[in-house]
C-alpha positions, 0 to 999 in steps of 0.5 A, spaced: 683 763 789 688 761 795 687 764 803 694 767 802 697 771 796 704 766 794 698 760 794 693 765 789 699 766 784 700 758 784 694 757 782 693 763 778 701 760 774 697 752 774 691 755 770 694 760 766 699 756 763 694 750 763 688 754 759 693 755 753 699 751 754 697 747 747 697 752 744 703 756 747 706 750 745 705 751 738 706 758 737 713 758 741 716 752 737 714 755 731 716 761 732 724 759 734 725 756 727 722 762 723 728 764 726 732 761 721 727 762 714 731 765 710 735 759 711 731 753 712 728 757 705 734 756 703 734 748 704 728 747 702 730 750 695 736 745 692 735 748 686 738 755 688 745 757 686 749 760 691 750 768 689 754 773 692 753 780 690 757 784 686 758 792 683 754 788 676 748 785 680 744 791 680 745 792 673 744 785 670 737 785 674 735 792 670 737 789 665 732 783 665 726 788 668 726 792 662 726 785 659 720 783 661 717 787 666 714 792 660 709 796 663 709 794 670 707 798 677 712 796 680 720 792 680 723 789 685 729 787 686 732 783 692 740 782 693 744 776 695 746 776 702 750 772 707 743 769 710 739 768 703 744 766 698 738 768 693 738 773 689 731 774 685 727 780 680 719 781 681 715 785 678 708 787 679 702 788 674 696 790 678 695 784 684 698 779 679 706 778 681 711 775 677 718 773 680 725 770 676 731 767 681 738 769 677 745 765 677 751 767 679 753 766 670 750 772 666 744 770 662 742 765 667 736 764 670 734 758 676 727 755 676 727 753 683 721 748 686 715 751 688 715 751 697 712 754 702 719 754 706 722 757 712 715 763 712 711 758 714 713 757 720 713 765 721 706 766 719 702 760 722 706 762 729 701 768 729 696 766 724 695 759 726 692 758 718 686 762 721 688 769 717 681 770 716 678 767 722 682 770 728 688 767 728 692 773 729 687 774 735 688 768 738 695 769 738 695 775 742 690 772 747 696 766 748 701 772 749 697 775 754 696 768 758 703 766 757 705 774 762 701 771 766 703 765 767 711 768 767 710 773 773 705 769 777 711 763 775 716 768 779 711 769 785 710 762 785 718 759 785 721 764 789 728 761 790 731 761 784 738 760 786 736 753 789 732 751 783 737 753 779 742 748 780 737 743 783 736 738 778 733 730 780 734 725 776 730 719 780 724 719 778 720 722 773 716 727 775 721 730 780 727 731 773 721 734 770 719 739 776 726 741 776 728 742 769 721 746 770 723 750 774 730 751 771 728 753 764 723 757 768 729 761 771 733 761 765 727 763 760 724 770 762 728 775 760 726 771 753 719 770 755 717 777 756 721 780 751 717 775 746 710 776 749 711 783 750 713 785 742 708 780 739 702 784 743 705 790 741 706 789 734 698 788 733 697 793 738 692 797 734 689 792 732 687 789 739 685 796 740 680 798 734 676 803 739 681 807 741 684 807 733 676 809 731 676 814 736 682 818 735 684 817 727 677 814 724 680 806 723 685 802 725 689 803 718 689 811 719 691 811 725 697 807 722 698 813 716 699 817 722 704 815 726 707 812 720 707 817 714 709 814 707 711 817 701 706 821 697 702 818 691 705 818 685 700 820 679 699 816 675 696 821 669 704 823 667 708 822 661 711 816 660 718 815 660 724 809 661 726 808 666 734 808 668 739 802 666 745 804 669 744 805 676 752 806 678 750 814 680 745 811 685 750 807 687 756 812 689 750 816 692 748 810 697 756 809 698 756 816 700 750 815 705 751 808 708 759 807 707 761 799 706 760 793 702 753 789 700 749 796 704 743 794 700 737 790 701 732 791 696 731 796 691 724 798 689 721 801 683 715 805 684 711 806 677 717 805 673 714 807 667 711 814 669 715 821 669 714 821 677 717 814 678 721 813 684 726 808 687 726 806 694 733 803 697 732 799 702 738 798 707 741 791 710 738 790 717 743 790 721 745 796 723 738 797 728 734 793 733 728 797 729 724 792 724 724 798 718 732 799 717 734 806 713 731 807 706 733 814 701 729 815 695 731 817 687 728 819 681 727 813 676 729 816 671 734 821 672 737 817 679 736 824 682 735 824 690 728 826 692 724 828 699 724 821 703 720 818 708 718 823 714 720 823 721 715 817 723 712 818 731 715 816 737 709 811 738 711 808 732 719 807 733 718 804 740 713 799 735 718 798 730 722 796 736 718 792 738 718 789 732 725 788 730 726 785 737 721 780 736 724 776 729 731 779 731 733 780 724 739 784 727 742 778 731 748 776 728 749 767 727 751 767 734 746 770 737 740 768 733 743 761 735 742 763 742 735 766 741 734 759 737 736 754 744 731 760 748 726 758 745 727 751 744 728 751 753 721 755 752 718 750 748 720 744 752 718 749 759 711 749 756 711 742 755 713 740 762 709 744 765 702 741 762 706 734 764 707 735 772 699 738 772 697 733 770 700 727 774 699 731 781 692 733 779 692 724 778 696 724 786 691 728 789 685 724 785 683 717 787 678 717 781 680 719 775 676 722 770 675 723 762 678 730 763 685 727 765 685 722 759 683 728 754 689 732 757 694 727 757 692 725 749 692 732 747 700 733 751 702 727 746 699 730 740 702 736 741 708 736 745 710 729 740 706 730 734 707 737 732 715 736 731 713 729 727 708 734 723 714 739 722 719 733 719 714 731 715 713 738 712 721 737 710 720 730 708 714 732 702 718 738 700 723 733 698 718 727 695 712 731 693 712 731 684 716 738 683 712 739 677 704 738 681 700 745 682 700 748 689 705 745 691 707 749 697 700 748 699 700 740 698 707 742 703 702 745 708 697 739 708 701 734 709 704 738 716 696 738 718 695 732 716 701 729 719 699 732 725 691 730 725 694 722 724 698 724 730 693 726 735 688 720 732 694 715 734 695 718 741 687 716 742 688 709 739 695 707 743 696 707 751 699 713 753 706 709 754 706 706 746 703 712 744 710 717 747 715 712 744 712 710 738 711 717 736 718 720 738 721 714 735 717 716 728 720 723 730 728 720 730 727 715 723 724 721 719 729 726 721 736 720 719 731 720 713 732 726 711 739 727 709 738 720 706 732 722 702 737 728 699 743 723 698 738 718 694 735 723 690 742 728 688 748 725 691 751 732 688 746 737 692 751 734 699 758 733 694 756 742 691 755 743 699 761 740 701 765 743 694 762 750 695 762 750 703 755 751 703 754 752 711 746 753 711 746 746 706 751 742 711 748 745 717 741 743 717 743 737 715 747 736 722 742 740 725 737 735 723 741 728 724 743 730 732 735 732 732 734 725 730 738 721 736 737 725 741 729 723 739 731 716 738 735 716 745 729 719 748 724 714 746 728 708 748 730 711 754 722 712 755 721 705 752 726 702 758 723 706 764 720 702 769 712 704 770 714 705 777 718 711 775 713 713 769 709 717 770 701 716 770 698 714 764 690 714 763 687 709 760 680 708 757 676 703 752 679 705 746 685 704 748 685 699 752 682 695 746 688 696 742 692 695 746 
């Protein structure tokens, strides 16, 4: 440590950023699209007819559960909204799930390509494709350093106003130390609202002793605080289950006033005399991440007793995890919230690119340790957005009739990924950076190239029907690609005396 507290905090910022900066990296950028999934799901299924929902939908999804979901555990029924445009039927038979997309005409039902979607995004940014080994844990660790790292970083540049409206364009390094610094600023309310949600969404799981201690286990302790509705014999007669839910829906006209208040709606044992419905409310009337829900009879469509009061701990959590995936936000904040974590990302990225070119100032040797670090920073900074694109890229080019397909989709992001880091290892450092931010730039004009190619009605329907979420991601997608390429061949052009340092070893070297 430093002689002096500010000195100690700069060095505490350094290292707490540098241990897990990768992996900071990863997880924030990832988790600034999953703020668009249901959208970027949207896109990734071309198929789907956009559908609004009407007085009828309900009853025309009954229709086909009681069609084919005899004898099921469970019905769901998941309502067109302005974000999904999908409307989708499920039931459940034990552990084995089956799902039917419905269009807009009566009778049609929509068989959309198998992908992994915009959830991808949501779930490797906490899980890491470690769901089984840690990945979760490993999260919450990255949040607890990326803290660290914000509050050391407010002792460390105790100028804000300067920093804020200091930005040097000459050479290399100093623009990124600046724009380091601004993004710094700008960022924090964001940082530590993220970090410090995600903490507390897995809070019980971070600390399993005092769940053991207090109710005997972690999922307890969470029918504790959260208490749910009481089990439903399974032994009692059985009967039908409602067709007409047009008296549920005066009741939950009366509750939730206004037009589409409706979610999804849930059919627990449909079949039994003690069947229940949950109706779940539209989550955007709360920050909390578990909206309104009322209860009713299955086959009567009488009213029940609801769900009881959960405990204070347990609101401040839901909170917490409403606040995190921000499903309250409306397009305009959720663009907002999108820019944040993008500056948060590339706030990330600069900090391990200024660490290691003063560590190479202050050297008059350098090391293996340098080359590693400054190989991993191409990998991850360049190669995880090229890994992404080429996710977009085989959701439109892999055969829609092959097996697993969302699982093929997901290997040829980590694939993608793991060439990316290979490459950053065979290339100088200079060739490396360019060639991959250009591969980044054709892969995104590729895009809406590959859609024109394969249906040239997808963008004439978009553009007929006004289909925001289709046009948008387009747009969105072609301005990535040349911003991309203007960064490349702006990197490409820089003298070397401005560039900053490059680590060059025998491989390398050799390719070159």
């Amino acid at each position: 440590m430093k002689p002096d507290f500010r000195k100690s905090m700069a060095w505490l910022h350094t290292y707490s950023g540098l241990i897990l900066c990768w992996l900071l990296f990863t997880i924030f950028l990832t988790g600034t699209l999953s703020y668009f999934n249901p959208e970027i799901t949207q896109w990734m299924q071309p198929e789907l007819e956009q559908v609004t929902a009407s007085e009828n939908s309900i009853n025309r999804s009954l229709a086909v559960l009681h069609k084919e979901g005899g004898d099921a555990d469970s019905w769901r029924i998941y309502l067109p909204n302005e974000r999904t445009q999908k409307w989708m039927v499920q039931w459940s038979e034990g552990r084995v799930r089956h799902n039917l997309d419905l269009g807009d005409q009566v009778g049609s039902i929509i068989t959309p390509r198998e992908t992994a979607g915009g959830n991808f995004f949501r779930v490797f940014h906490y899980t890491l494709q470690l769901r089984g080994y840690g990945g979760r844990y490993i999260a919450g660790i990255a949040a607890m350093f990326m803290l660290v790292a914000v509050f050391s970083g407010i002792f460390t540049h105790r100028r804000f106003f300067r920093d804020f409206f200091t930005l040097r364009t000459g050479k290399l390094l100093k623009t990124l130390t600046d724009f380091h610094a601004l993004a710094g600023v700008v960022t924090i309310p964001f940082c530590v609202m993220i970090c410090t949600s995600g903490i507390m969404i897995y809070v019980i799981m971070y600390m399993p002793w005092s769940a053991e201690h207090y109710a005997g286990g972690e999922r307890q302790l969470s029918r504790t605080l959260s208490p749910g509705l009481s089990q439903i014999d399974t032994t009692a007669p059985n009967t039908q289950p409602l067709m007409d839910f047009s008296a549920i829906q005066t009741q939950v006209t009366q509750s939730w006033p206004g037009q589409n208040q409706i979610e999804v709606i849930t059919f627990e044992q449909p079949y039994s005399e003690n069947g229940r419905i949950v109706v779940q409310r539209v989550n955007e009337h709360t920050l909390s991440y578990q909206t309104e829900r009322l209860v009713f009879s299955a086959h009567s469509g009488k009213p029940l007793v609801g769900y009881s009061p959960v405990s204070t701990s347990a609101s401040v959590r839901r909170v917490f995890f409403g606040l995190h995936e921000a499903h309250f936000a409306s397009t305009g904040l959720r663009w907002l919230l999108f820019l944040l974590g993008v500056l948060s990302s590339a706030l990330i990225a600069t900090g391990s690119i200024i660490w290691l070119n003063k560590r190479l100032d202050k050297v008059k040797k350098r090391h293996i340790g340098h080359y590693i670090v400054e190989r991993l920073n191409i990998a991850v900074i360049a190669g995880l957005p090229l890994a992404i694109v080429a996710f977009f890229i085989g959701n439109r080019l892999l055969p829609l009739t092959i097996e697993h397909r969302a699982v093929f989709e997901v290997q040829v992001f980590l694939w993608v990924w793991f060439l990316c880091l290979v490459h950053s290892f065979l290339r100088s450092a200079r060739k490396a950076w360019v060639e991959q931010l250009f591969v980044i730039s054709v892969g995104c004009l590729l895009i809406p190239l590959i859609d024109l190619l394969q249906d040239s009605q997808r963008l004439m329907g978009a553009l007929r029907e006004l289909n925001i979420t289709y046009l948008g991601f387009n747009i969105f997608i072609v301005i990535s690609g040349f911003v991309f390429m203007k960064t490349a061949l702006w990197l490409k052009k820089k003298p070397l005396a401005l560039l900053p340092y490059q680590v060059t070893s025998p491989i390398s070297r050799q390719i070159k």
